[in-house]
C-alpha positions, 0 to 999 in steps of 0.5 A: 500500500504504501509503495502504491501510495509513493508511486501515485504521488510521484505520478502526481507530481510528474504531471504537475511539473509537465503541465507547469513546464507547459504554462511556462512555454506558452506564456513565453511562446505568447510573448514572443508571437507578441514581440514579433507582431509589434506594429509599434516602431519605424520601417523602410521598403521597396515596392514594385507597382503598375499605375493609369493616369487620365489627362483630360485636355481642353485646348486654349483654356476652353476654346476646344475639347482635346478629348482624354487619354490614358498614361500608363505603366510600371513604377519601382519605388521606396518608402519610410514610415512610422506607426504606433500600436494601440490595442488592435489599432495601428496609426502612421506616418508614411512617405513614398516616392515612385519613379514610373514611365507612363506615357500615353496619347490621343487624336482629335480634329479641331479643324476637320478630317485629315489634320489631327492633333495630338496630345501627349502625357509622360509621367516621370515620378509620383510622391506621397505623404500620407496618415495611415490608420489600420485594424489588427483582425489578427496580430499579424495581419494589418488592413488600412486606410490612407489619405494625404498629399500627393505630387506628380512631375508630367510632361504634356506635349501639343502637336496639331498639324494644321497647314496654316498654324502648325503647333508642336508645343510642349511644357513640364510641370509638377502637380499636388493634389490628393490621395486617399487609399486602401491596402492590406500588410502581413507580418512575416518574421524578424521585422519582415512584412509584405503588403499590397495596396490601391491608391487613387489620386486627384490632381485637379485642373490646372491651365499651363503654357506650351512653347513652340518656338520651331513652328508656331511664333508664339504660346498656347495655353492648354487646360488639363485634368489629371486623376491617376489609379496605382497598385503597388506590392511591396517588402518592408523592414521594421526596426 
């Protein structure tokens, strides 16, 4: 009975050992998936994305409507960026900047059939400084929402080849306008994350001087309505 009794209470105390031996690993297990899934601190990364920016163009500033075209391409950029994690809820900072090579045109025939004009847009870089504000719905996985400034550098080209007053003007600007957005970050391991998101931006309307001084002695003055869409995925290293 009492060698029974000895060994029941060795069991006893075997099973209270392993089941304490398993609270520890668990609750240091806890604290590493936490630790790993901070969302709190700064970042860095690249991403690698397609955009379409549609230029809609009225000739002399009301004159004529030049009709719309589409810009399109691919774009590398980086980013740096900082968040802080309260609860479920993640709120940043973020900037961007993309180098992109969209380019794109139209005809149209202010005069009549058999003397087009062209316009033509090409896109060189898009930057942005945006508020971002996400929600947890797991701790490793961030969906957010963005909104901020945005800046875009163009290039707008004008050819109309009329006989009589053959233009071929062009003029490079830098636009700021708005851009609000929706993406979606997963925390890999060691600071790692991956993420994909949309972005649409509205640069507004803006009249701006063409020069020619080949063909026609003089400028043309051209106004132009710029909105873009963006999709980007990237890696980002948090520290």
């Amino acid at each position: 009975m009492r060698i029974l009794s000895s060994a029941l209470a060795l069991a006893l105390m075997t099973t209270a050992a392993s089941a304490a031996d398993l609270i520890s690993a668990g609750v240091v297990e806890v604290a590493m998936t936490d630790e790993v899934a901070s969302w709190s601190g700064c970042y860095v990364g690249a991403s690698l994305g397609y955009a379409a920016q549609t230029t809609a163009t009225v000739l002399a500033a009301g004159y004529y409507d030049g009709g719309s075209h589409v810009a399109e391409g691919f774009n590398v950029g980086g980013r740096v960026g900082c968040d802080v994690q309260l609860g479920e809820m993640v709120l940043g900072v973020v900037g961007t900047i993309e180098l992109t090579d969209l380019s794109g045109s139209n005809a149209f025939y202010p005069v009549g059939p058999g003397f087009p004009e062209y316009t033509t847009t090409e896109t060189s870089a898009i930057a942005t400084i945006k508020g971002r504000l996400g929600y947890l719905v797991d701790p490793a996985l961030l969906l957010y929402g963005t909104g901020g400034l945005a800046v875009i550098r163009n290039r707008h080209t004008d050819y109309d080849t009329t006989p009589v007053m053959s233009f071929n003007g062009s003029v490079e600007d830098t636009r700021v306008g708005y851009v609000v957005g929706l993406g979606a970050e997963y925390a890999v391991a060691d600071g790692w994350s991956v993420f994909a998101e949309y972005n649409y931006v509205d640069f507004g309307q803006k009249d701006l001087t063409l020069v020619d001084g080949v063909i026609y002695p003089g400028n043309w003055v051209n106004r132009y309505d710029n909105t873009a869409h963006a999709f980007a995925v990237g890696l980002n290293f948090r520290f």
